[in-house]
C-alpha positions in Angstrom: 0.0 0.0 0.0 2.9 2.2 0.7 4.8 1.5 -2.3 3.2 4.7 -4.3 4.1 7.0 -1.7 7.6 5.9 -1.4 8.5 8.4 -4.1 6.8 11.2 -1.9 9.0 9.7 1.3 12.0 10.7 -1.1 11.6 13.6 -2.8 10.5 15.0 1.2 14.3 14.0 2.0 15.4 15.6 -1.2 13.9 19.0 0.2 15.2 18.4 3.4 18.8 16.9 2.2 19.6 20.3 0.2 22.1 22.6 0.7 24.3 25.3 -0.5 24.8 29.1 -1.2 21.4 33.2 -1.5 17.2 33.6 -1.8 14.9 32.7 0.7 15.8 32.1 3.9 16.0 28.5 5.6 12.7 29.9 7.4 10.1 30.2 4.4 11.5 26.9 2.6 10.4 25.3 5.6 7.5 26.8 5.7 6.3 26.5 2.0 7.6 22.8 2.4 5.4 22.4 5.3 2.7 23.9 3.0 3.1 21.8 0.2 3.1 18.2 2.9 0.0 19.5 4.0 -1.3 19.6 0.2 -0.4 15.7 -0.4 -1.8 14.6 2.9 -5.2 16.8 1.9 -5.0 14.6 -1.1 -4.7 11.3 0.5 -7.6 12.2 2.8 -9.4 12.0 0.3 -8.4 8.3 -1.5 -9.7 4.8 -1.2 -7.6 2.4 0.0 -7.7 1.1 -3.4 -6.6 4.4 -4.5 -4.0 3.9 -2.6 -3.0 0.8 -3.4 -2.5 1.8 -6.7 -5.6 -0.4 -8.3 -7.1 2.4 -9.0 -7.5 6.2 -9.3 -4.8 8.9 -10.4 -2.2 10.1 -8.6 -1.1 13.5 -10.1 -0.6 15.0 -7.5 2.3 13.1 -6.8 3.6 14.1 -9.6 3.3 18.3 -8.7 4.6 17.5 -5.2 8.0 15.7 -7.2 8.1 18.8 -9.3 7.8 21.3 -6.4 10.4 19.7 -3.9 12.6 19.7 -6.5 12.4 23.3 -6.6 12.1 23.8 -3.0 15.7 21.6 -2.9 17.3 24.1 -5.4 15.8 27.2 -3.4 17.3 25.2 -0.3 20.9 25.3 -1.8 21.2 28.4 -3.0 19.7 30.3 -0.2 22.6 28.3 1.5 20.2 26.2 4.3 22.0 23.9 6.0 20.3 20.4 6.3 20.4 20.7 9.8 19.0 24.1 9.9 16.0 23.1 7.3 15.2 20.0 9.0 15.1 21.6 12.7 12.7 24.6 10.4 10.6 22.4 9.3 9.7 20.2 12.2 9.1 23.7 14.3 6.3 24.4 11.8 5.3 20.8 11.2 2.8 21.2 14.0 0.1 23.0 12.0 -0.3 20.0 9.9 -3.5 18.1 9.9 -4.6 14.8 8.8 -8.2 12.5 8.6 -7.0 9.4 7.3 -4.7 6.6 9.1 -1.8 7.1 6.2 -2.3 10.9 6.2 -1.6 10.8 10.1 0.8 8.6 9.8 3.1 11.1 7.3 2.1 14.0 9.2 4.1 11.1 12.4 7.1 11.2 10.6 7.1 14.8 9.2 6.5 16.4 13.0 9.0 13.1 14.8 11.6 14.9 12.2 12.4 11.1 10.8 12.5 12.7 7.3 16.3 13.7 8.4 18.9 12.3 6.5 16.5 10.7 3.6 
């Protein structure tokens, strides 16, 4: 069941992995990657298990949230974040996130435990 979100999993730790050199500050990564979790767990809210599974249904979305961690990652580097610094940003604001279904709680677990460090 977990399989389809594994590439979510990743592209989370890509966010959180980047680092570098200029823009935004560590600060509003973290919060517009806090933002953009709580998009994907709205949309798994609102899938079957089936959907979930993968037997069914279209996953898009996953597809936008691959597209805008990857930016987030390059916004991470050159702003000059350290990992550290990110991940210890983004569990602080991790706490507004919100879930209804068992899968959806269980992501917002690991974004707010801080176990995406290190992906």
């Amino acid at each position: 069941m977990l399989k389809r979100f594994v590439p979510v999993i990743a592209v989370f730790g890509l966010v959180v992995g980047a680092c570098g050199g200029g823009a935004s500050s560590c600060e509003d990564i973290a919060a517009d990657t806090v933002d953009m979790v709580q998009e994907v767990i709205d949309e798994v809210d609102q899938l079957t298990p089936e959907e979930i599974a993968g037997q069914e249904g279209d996953l898009d979305f996953l597809a936008d949230f691959e597209e805008e961690s990857e930016k987030l990652a390059d916004e991470a580097t050159d702003s000059g974040c350290s990992t550290e610094e990110l991940s210890e940003a983004i569990k602080a604001k991790a706490g507004s996130l919100t879930a209804e279904s068992e899968f959806g709680k269980f992501f917002v677990e690991l974004v707010q435990s801080g176990e995406f460090s290190g992906l």
